[in-house]
C-alpha positions in Angstrom: -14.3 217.1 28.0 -11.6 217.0 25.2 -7.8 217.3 25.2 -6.1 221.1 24.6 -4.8 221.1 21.2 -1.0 221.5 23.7 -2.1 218.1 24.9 -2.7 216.5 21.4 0.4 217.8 20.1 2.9 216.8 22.8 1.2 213.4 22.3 2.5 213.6 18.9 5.8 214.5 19.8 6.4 211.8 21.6 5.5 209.6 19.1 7.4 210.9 16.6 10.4 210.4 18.9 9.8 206.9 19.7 9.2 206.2 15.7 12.5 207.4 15.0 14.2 204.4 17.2 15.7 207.1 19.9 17.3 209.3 17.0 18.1 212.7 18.5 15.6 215.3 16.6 16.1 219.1 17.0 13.3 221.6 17.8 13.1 223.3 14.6 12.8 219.0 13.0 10.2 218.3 15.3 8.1 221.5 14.9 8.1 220.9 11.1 7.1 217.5 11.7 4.3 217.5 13.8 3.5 220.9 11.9 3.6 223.7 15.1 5.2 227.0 15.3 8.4 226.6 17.4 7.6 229.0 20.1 4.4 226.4 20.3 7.2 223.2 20.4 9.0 225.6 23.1 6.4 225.8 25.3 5.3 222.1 25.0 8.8 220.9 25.2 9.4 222.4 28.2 6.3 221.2 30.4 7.5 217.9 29.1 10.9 218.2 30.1 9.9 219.3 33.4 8.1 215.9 33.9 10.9 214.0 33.1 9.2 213.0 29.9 11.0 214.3 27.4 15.1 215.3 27.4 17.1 218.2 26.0 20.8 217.4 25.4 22.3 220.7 25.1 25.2 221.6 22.9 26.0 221.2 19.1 24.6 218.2 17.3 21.9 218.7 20.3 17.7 217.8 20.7 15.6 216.1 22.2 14.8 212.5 22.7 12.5 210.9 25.4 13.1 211.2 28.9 12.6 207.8 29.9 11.3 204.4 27.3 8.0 204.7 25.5 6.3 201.6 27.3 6.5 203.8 30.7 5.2 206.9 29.3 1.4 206.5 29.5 -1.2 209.0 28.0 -2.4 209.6 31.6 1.2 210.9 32.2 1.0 213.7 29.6 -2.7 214.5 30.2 -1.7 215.8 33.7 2.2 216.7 32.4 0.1 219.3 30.2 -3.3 219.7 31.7 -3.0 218.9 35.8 -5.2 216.2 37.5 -7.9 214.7 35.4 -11.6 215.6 37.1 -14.6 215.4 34.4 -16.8 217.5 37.0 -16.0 220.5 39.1 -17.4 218.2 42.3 -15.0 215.8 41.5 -12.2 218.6 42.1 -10.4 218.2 45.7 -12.2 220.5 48.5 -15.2 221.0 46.1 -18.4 219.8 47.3 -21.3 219.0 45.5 -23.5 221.7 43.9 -26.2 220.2 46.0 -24.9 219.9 49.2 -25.0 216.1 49.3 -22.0 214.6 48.0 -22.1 212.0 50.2 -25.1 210.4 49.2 -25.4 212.1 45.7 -26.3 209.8 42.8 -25.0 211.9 40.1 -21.2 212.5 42.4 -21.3 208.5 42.9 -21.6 207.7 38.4 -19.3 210.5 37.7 -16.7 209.4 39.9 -17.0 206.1 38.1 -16.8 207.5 35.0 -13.8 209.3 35.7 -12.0 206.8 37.5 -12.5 204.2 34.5 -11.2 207.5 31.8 -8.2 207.0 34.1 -7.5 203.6 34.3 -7.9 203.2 30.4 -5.4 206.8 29.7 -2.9 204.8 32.1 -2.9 202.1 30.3 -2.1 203.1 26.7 1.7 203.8 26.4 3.0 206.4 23.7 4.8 202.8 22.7 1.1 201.3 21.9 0.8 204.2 19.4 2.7 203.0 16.1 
């Protein structure tokens, strides 16, 4: 399992935001910056945005800035913000059952599940603010 390359970079986005203290930076600043096309920044900015993670402010002298303070937003949050839910096996996926038939007592279901659920306790943890 890795990150999309969409994931990584909206990571980076937000840190660059919270580096520059809460200064407003346009799309075209923050594309150069983190060094993505800006129809790639559009796309990215506006799963963000949808989230609540990241803020437009429309209008001359406009950008973005983050939607809410970095010690809230969590790595966890933009994993499923870009990516959905985070499942390291398709029987770990709601409504699908193990490949053989016995998730219930299945070994390999019961370590995965582990795995995933620690992956998810340690992405919630680390903050875009623990990132400088």
């Amino acid at each position: 399992m890795k990150f999309e390359p969409s994931t990584d970079y909206a990571i980076r986005i937000l840190r660059l935001l919270y580096i520059r203290n809460g200064k407003m930076l346009t799309a075209a600043e923050i594309a150069q910056e983190i060094g993505i096309t800006p129809p790639s920044f559009s796309h990215i900015a506006n799963q963000l945005r949808r989230a609540g993670i990241l803020k437009t402010i429309q209008g001359r002298g406009g950008g973005f800035v983050l939607g809410k303070p970095a010690n809230e937003i969590s790595i966890h949050d933009v994993f499923v913000c870009m990516e959905g839910d985070l499942k390291i096996n398709h029987c770990l996926e709601t409504g699908k059952l193990c490949t053989h038939g016995e998730q219930v007592k299945c070994k390999v279901h019961g370590i995965l599940y582990g795995i995933q659920d620690d992956l998810v306790k340690k992405l919630s943890n680390v903050f875009i603010a623990d990132l400088v």
